[in-house]
C-alpha positions in Angstrom: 0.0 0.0 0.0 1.5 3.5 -0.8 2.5 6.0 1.8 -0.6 8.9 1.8 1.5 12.0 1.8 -0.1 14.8 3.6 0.5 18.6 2.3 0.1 21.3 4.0 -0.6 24.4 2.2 0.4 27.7 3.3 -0.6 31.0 1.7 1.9 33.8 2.0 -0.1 37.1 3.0 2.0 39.2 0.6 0.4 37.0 -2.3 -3.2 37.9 -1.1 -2.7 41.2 -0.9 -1.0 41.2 -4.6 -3.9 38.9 -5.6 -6.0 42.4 -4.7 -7.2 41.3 -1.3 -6.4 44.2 1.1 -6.2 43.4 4.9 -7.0 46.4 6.7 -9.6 49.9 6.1 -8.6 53.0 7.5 -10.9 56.0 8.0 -9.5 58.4 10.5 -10.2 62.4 10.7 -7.3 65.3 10.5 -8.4 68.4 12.6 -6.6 72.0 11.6 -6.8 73.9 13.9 -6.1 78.2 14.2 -6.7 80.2 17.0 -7.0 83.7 16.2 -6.7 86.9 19.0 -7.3 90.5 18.1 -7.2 89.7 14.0 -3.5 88.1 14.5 -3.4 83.9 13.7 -1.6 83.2 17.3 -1.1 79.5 17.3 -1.7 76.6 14.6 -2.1 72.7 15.1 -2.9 69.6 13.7 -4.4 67.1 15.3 -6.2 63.5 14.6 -9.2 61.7 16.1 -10.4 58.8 17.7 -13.5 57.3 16.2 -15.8 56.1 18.7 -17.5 53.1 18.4 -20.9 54.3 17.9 -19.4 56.5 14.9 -18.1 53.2 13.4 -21.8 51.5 13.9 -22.9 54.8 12.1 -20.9 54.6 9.1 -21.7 50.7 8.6 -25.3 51.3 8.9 -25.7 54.0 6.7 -23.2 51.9 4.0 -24.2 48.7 4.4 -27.9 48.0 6.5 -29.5 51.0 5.0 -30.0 52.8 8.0 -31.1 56.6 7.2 -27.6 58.9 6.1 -27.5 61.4 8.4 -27.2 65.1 6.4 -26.0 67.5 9.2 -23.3 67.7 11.0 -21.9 69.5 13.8 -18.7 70.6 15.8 -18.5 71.3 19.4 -15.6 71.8 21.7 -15.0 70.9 25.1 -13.5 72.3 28.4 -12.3 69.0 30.4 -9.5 67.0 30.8 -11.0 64.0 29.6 -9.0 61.1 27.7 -10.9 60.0 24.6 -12.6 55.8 24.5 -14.3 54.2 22.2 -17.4 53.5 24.5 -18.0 57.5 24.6 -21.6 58.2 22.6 -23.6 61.1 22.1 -25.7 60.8 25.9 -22.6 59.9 27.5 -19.4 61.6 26.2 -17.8 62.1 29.4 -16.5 65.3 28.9 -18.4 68.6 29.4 -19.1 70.3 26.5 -18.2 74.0 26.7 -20.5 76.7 25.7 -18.7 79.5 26.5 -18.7 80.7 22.8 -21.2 83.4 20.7 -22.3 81.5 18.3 -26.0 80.7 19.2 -25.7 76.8 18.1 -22.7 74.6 17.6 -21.0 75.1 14.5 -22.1 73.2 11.4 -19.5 71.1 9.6 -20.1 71.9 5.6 -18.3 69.8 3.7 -17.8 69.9 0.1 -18.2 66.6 -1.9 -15.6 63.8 -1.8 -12.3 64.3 -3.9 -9.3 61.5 -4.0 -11.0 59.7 -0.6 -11.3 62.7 1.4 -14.3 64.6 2.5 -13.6 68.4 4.5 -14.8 71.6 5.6 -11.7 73.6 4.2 -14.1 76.4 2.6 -16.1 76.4 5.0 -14.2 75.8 8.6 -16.0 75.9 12.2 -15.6 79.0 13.8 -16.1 79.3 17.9 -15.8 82.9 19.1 -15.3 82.5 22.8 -17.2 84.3 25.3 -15.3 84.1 28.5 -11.7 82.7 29.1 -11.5 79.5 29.6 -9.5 76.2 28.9 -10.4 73.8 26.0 -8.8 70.4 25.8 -10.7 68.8 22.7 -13.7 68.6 20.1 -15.9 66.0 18.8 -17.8 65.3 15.4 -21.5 64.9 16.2 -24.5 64.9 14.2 -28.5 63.4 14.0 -30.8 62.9 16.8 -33.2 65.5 17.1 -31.5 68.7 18.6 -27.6 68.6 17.3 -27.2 72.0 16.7 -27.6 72.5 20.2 -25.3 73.2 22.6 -25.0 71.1 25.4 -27.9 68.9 24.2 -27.0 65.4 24.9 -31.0 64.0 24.6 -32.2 64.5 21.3 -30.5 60.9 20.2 -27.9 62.3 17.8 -24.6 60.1 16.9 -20.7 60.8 18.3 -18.8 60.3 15.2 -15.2 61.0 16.5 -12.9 62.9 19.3 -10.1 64.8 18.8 -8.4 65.7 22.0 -5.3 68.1 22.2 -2.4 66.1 22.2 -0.3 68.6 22.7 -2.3 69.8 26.0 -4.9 72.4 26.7 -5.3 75.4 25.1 -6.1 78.9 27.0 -8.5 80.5 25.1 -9.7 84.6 26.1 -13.4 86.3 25.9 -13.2 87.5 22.1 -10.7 84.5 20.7 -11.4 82.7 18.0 -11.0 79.1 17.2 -11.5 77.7 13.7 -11.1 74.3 13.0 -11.1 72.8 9.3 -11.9 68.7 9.5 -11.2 66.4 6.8 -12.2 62.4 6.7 -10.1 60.4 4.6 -10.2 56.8 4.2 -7.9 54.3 2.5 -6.6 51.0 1.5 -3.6 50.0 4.1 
């Protein structure tokens, strides 16, 4: 009786992804920050975000479940020193949104339409004109629910998208600064 020779086979992961498979999906946020005092640009940074779970759940549903796209988005900054998680949603962000700024709701992200996998608000950047001094330590993407133009609302059922905290630590801000932020969402093949 011949000898059954057993083979194993092992595919190298280099060949899949050259066989077009790719392994991993990134989409991550860029936030641009510029805050302005007196007309004078004072201090620029960039920073990225986390996206929280219930932003990921978002994005999947709208893509892939249809669940209903939401249309309007907003930005709102916040005032303590609270480390971004992935558990953090719209009715419990565990930070405490500041409202300190003159600007009657929070600012509306207006995006123009997607170009080369990137999505931003570069014409049209969030402004925050602060009404008191104070110390800001992050900002989040939020949007749907009922009342999400509204500051401080954390009832109307709206969605948590992302975080960006300041990495490079808080920022003092004075009654009459400016902050404007420019946001832009890319996603890509890694």
């Amino acid at each position: 009786m011949p000898n059954k020779i057993k083979t194993k086979v092992v595919i190298d992961a280099s060949l899949e992804r050259s066989a077009g498979m790719v392994e991993k999906f990134l989409m991550q946020s860029n936030w641009e920050w510029e805050h302005w005092r007196d007309c004078e640009l004072i201090d620029k940074w960039t920073e990225h975000n986390l996206t929280t779970d219930e932003g990921v759940t978002s994005a999947l549903g709208v893509q892939f479940a249809g669940v209903t796209q939401i249309t309007d988005w907003f930005v709102l900054i916040y005032n303590t020193d609270t480390t971004p998680a992935l558990t953090m949603t719209y009715a419990t962000p565990a930070f405490t949104e500041s409202t300190h700024y003159s600007e009657a709701t929070r600012p509306a992200w207006q995006s123009g339409a997607v170009v080369s996998k990137n999505i931003t608000n570069s014409a049209n950047k969030a402004s925050f004109t602060m009404s008191t001094a104070e110390t800001i330590y992050g900002a989040a993407l939020i949007g749907g629910g009922s009342a999400a133009d509204t500051k401080n609302d954390k009832a109307g059922g709206g969605f948590l998208y992302c975080v960006s905290d300041f990495s490079g630590g808080s920022k003092t801000v004075a009654s009459s600064d400016i902050l404007k932020v420019t946001i832009s969402i890319t996603g890509q093949d890694l």
